[in-house]
VOSE-397429 format. One record per residue (C-alpha): x, z, y; residue in three letters; residue number from 1. Coordinates in nm, 2 decimals. Example, Ala and Ser with C-alpha at 12.3 -4.5 7.8 and 13.67 -1.06 7.14 Angstrom:
! residues 2
px, pz, py, residuo, num
1.23, 0.78, -0.45, ala, 1
1.37, 0.71, -0.11, ser, 2
! end
This chain:
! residues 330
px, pz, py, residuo, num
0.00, 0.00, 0.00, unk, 1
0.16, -0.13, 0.35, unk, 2
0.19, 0.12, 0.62, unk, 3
-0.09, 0.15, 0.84, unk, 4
0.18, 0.06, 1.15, unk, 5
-0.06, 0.03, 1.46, unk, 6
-0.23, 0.40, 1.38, unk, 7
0.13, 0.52, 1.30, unk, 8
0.27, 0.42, 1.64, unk, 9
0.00, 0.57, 1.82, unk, 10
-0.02, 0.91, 1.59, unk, 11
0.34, 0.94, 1.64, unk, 12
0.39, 0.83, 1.97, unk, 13
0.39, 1.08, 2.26, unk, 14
0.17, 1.36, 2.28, unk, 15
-0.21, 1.34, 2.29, unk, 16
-0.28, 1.25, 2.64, unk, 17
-0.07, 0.95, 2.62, unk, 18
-0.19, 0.83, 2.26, unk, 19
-0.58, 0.85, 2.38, unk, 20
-0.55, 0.54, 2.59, unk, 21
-0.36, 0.34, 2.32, unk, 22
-0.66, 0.46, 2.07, unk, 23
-0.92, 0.30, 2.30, unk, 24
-0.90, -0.04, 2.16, unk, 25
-0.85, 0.04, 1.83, unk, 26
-1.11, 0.32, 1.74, unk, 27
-1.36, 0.10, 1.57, unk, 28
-1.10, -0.12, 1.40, unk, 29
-1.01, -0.10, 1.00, unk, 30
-0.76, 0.10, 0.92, unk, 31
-0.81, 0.06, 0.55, unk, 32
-1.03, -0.16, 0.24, unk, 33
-1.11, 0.07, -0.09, unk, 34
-1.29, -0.16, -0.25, unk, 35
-1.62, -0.20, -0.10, unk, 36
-1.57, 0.07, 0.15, unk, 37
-1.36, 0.06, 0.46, unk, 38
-1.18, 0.34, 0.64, unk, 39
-1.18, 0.29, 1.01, unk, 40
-0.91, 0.44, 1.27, unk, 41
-1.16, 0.66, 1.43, unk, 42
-1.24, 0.89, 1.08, unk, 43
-0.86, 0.87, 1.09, unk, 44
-0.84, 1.00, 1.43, unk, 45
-1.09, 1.25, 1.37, unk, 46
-0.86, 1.36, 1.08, unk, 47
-0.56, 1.46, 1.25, unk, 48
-0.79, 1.56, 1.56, unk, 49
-0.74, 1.91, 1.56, unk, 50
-0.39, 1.99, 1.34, unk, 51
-0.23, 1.75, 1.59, unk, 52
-0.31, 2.00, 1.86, unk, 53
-0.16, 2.29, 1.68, unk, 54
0.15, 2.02, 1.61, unk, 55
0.17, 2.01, 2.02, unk, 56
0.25, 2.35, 2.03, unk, 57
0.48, 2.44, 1.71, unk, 58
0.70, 2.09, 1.78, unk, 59
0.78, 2.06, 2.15, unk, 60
1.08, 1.84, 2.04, unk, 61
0.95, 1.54, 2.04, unk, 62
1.17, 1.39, 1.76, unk, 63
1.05, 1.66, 1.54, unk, 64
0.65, 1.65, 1.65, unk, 65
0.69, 1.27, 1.56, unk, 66
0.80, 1.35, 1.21, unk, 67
0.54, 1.61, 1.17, unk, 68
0.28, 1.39, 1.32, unk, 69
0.34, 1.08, 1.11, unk, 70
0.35, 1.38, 0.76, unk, 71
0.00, 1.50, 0.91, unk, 72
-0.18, 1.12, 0.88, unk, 73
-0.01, 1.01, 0.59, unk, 74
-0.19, 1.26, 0.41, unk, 75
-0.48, 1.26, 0.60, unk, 76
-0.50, 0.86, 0.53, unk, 77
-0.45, 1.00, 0.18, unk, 78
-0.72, 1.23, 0.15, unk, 79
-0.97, 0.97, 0.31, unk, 80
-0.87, 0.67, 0.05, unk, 81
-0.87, 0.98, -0.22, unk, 82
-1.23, 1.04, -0.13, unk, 83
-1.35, 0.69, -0.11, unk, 84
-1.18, 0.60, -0.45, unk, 85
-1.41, 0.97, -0.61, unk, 86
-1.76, 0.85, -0.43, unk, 87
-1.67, 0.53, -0.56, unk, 88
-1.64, 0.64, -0.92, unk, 89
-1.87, 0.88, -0.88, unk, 90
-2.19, 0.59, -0.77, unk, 91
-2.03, 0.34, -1.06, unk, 92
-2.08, 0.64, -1.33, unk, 93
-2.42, 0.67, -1.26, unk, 94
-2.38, 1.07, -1.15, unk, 95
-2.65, 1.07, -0.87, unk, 96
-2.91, 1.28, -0.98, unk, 97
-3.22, 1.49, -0.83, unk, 98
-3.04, 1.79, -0.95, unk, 99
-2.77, 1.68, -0.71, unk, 100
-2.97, 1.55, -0.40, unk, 101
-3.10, 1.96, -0.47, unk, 102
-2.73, 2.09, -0.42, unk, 103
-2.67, 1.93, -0.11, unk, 104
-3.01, 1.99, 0.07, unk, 105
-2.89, 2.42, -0.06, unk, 106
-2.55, 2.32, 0.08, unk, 107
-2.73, 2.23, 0.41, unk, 108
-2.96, 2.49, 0.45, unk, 109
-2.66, 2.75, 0.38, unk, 110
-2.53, 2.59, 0.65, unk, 111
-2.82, 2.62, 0.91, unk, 112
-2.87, 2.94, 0.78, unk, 113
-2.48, 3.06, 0.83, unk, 114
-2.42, 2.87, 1.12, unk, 115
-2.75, 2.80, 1.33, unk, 116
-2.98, 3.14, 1.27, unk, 117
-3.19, 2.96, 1.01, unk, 118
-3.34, 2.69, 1.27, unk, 119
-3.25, 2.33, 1.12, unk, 120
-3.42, 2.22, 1.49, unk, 121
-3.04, 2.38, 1.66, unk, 122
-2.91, 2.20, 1.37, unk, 123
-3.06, 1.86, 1.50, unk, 124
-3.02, 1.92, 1.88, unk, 125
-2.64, 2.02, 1.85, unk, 126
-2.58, 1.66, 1.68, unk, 127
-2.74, 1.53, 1.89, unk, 128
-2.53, 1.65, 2.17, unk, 129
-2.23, 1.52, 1.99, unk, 130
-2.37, 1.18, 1.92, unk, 131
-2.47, 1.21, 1.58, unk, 132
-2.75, 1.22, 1.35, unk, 133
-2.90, 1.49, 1.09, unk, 134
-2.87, 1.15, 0.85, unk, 135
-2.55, 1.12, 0.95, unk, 136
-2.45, 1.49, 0.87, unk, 137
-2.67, 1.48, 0.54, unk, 138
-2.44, 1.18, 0.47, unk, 139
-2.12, 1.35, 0.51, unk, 140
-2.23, 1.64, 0.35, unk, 141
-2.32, 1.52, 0.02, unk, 142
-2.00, 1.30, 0.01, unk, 143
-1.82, 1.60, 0.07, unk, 144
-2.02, 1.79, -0.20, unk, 145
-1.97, 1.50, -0.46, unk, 146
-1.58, 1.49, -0.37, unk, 147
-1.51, 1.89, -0.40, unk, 148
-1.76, 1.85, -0.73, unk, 149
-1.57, 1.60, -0.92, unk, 150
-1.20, 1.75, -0.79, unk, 151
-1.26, 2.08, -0.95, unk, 152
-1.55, 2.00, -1.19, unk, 153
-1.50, 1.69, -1.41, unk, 154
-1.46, 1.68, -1.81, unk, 155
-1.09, 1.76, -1.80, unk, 156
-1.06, 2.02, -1.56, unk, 157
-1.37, 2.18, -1.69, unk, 158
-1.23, 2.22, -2.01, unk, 159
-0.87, 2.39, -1.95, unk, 160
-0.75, 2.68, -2.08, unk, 161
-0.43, 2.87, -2.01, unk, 162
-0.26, 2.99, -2.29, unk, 163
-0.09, 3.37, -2.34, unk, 164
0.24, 3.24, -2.43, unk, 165
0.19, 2.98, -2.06, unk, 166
0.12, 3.31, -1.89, unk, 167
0.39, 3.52, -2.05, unk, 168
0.63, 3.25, -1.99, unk, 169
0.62, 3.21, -1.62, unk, 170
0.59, 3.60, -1.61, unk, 171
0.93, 3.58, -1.73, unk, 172
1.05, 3.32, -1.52, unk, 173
0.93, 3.45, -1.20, unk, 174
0.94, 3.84, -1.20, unk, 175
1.07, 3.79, -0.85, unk, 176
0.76, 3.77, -0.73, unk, 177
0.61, 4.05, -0.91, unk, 178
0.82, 4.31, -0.73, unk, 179
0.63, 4.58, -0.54, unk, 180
0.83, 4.78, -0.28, unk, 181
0.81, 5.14, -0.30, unk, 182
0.43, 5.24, -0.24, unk, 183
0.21, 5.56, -0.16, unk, 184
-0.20, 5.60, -0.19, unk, 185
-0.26, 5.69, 0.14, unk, 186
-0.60, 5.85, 0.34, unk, 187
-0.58, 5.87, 0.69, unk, 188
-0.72, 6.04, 1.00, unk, 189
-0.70, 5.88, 1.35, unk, 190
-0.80, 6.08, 1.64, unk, 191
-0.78, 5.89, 1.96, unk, 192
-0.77, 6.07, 2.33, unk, 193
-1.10, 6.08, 2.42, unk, 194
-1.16, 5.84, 2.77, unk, 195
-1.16, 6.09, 3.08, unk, 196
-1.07, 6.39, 2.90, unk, 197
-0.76, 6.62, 2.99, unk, 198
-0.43, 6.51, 2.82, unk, 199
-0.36, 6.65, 2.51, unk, 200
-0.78, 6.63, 2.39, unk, 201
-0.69, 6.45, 2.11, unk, 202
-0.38, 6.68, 1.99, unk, 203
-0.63, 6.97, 2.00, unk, 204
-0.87, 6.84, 1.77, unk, 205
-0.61, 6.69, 1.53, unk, 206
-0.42, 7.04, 1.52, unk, 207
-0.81, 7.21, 1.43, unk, 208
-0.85, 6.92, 1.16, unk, 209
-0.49, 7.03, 1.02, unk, 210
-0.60, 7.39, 1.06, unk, 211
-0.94, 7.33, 0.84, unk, 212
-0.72, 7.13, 0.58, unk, 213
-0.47, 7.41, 0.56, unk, 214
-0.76, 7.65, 0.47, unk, 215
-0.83, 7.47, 0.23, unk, 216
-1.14, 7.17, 0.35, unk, 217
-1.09, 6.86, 0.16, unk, 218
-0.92, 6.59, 0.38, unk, 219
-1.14, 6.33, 0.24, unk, 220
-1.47, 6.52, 0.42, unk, 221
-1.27, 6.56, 0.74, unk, 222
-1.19, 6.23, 0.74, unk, 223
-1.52, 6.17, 0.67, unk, 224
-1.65, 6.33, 1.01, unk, 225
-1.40, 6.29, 1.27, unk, 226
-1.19, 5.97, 1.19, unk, 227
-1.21, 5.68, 1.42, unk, 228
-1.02, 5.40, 1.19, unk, 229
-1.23, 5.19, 0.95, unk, 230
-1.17, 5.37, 0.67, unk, 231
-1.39, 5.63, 0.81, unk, 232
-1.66, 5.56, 0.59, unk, 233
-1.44, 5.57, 0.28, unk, 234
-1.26, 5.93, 0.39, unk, 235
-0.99, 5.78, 0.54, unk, 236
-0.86, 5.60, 0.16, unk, 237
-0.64, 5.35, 0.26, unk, 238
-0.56, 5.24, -0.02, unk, 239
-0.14, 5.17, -0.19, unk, 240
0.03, 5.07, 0.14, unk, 241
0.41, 4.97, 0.17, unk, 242
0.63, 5.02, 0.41, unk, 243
0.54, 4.70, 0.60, unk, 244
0.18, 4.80, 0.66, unk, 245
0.23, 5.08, 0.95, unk, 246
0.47, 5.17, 1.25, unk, 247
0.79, 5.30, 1.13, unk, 248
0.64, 5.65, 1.28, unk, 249
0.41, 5.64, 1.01, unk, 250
0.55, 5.54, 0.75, unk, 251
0.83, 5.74, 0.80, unk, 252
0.63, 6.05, 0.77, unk, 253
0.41, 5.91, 0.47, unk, 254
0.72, 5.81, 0.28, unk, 255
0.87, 6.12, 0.36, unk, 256
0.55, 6.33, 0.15, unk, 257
0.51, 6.42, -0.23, unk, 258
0.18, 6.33, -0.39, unk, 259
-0.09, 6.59, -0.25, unk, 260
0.11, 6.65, 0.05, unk, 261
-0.06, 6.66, 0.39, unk, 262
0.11, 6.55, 0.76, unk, 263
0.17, 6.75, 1.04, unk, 264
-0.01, 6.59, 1.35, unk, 265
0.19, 6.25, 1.44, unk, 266
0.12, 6.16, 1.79, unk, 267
0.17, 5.78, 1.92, unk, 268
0.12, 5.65, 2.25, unk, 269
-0.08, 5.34, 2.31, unk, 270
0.19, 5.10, 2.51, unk, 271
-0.12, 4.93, 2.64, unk, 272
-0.30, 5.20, 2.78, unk, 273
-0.07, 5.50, 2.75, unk, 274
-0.30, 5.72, 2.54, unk, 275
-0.22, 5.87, 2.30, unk, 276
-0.36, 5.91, 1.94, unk, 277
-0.33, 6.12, 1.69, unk, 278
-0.27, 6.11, 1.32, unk, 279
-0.26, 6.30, 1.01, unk, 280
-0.17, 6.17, 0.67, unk, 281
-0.21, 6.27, 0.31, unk, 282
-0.06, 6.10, 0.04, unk, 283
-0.25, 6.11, -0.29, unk, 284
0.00, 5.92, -0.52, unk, 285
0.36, 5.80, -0.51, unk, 286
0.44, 5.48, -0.68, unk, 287
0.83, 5.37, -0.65, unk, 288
0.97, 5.00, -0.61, unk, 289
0.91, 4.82, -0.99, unk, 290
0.84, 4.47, -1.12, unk, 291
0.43, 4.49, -1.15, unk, 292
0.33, 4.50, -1.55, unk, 293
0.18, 4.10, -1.67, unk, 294
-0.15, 4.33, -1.76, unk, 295
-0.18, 4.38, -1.36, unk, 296
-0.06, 4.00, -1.28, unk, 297
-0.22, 3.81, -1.58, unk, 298
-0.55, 3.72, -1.38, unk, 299
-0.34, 3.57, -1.10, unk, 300
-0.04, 3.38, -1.35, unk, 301
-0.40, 3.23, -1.50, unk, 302
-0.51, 3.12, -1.16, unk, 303
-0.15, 3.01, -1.03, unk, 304
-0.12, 2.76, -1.37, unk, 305
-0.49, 2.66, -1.33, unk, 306
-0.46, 2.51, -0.95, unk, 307
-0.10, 2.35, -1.06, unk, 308
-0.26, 2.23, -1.42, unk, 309
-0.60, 2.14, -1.22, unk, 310
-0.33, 1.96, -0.90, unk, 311
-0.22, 1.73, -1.20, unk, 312
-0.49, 1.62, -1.38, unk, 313
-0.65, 1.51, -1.02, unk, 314
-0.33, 1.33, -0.96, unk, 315
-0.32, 1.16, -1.25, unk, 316
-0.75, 1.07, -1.21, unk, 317
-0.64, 0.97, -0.88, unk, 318
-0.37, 0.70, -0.99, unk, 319
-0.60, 0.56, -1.25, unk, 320
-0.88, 0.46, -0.97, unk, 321
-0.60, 0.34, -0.75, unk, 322
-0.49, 0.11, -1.07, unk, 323
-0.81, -0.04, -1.13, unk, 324
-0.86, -0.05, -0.74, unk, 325
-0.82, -0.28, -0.42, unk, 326
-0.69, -0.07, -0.17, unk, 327
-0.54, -0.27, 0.11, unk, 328
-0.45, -0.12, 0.50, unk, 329
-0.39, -0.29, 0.85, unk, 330
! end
């Protein structure tokens, strides 16, 4: 397949402002013929629409955003021809069912429901703002349900299985990434200085919290009542945390406890605002740095070899329609 040279100029060229004008003649031209379908340069640009912004502001080398720019519609060109060449086997295999027409109207009315308060008639009026139809959007929505469908669904993929001795073997070749640092099973209390009150508020009610725990008040319950972090609800459990997960004022003092142990009132200032607030910390469990057993990491080995094994076969599907296709670009 030739390089698509006129969209690559333009994708690559400068940055956005200067490409838009070079897109003007060219947005309802061909870009690319699968089969019976064309591709034109304005799905393309539609495509890259949005990464190519984030591409302005990681790359402002413009040697480098080029590269990255010309990477971003090759496999956006990609993914369209990909698409064209499934919806084209899919309608030649006869798939179309009312079963499926019933999975994309549920697909649709998920999405009014998530995205438009349950009114389809926000739906219509918003594509309608933006030039576009609801047959339009039904259109593109059941293409895109039949092309996720038949990359993750069809005969082969459905029918794979991971074996033990698959798992067990890339266990052994990647216990790299099954180290855990050194962990603790932390519950925490935050109590933040109160707006308007004197300095020192929240100090006074975090050293009355540590005086209750001290006599003997579980620090779950406190937690319970007077915490302001999200874990409020759950009395303060936080869970196994690592170093990484707090200020090194925190973790200090967590890493510094045995299991059981309780903090003394740790009291940070907010750089933003300059209060302060106030925590205490109780660690429930101490779990040192180790390699994590395969019974905790099988699920995930299975998942990892699924996408790869599932990556393949769609490859593979994916060369066979391109063999037994016409697939020419401009």
């Amino acid at each position: 397949m030739k390089p698509i040279r006129l969209l690559r100029g333009i994708v690559a060229g400068a940055f956005l402002a200067a490409a838009s004008a070079a897109w003007a003649d060219a947005l309802d031209g061909i870009a690319v013929v699968v089969n019976d379908s064309i591709i034109t340069f304005l799905q393309v640009q539609d495509a890259v629409a949005t990464p190519i912004q984030t591409l302005v502001q990681l790359y402002p080398d413009p040697e480098t955003f080029k590269s990255k720019a010309r990477e971003l519609q090759d496999n956006a060109v990609e993914s369209l021809i990909q698409g064209k060449l499934i919806l084209d086997d899919f309608d030649k295999a006869g798939y179309a069912t009312n079963v499926l027409e019933s999975a994309v109207e549920d697909q649709i009315n998920r999405i009014i429901k998530d995205k438009y308060y349950g009114d389809r008639a926000r739906l219509i009026k918003t594509l309608y703002a933006e030039g576009r139809t609801f047959e339009a959007f039904r259109k593109e929505e059941r293409e895109a349900f039949i092309i996720n469908y038949m990359s993750h669904y069809n005969p082969g993929i459905k029918k794979m299985i991971i074996s033990p001795l698959k798992i067990q073997t890339y266990y052994n070749d990647h216990k790299d990434e099954f180290k855990v640092d050194d962990q603790v099973k932390l519950r925490m209390i935050a109590i933040p200085q109160p707006p308007g009150s004197p300095p020192g508020t929240a100090r006074e009610v975090a050293e009355e919290i540590l005086r209750k725990i001290d006599g003997g008040v579980p620090f779950a319950e406190m937690a319970a009542v007077y915490s302001s972090s999200p874990s409020r609800a759950a009395g303060g459990d936080r869970g196994w945390v690592e170093r990484k997960d707090f200020v090194a004022a925190l973790t200090d003092v967590a890493f510094s406890l045995k299991a059981g142990q309780h903090s003394q009132v740790v009291e940070l200032p907010n750089e933003r605002t300059g209060a302060s607030t106030c925590y205490l910390l109780m660690v429930e469990e101490v779990r040192p740095a180790h390699v994590s057993a395969l019974s905790e990491v099988q699920a995930g080995i299975e998942q990892t070899l699924k996408d790869k094994e599932t990556k393949r076969l769609v490859q593979q599907w994916i060369n066979r329609l391109k063999a037994k296709s016409h697939i020419e670009s401009f």
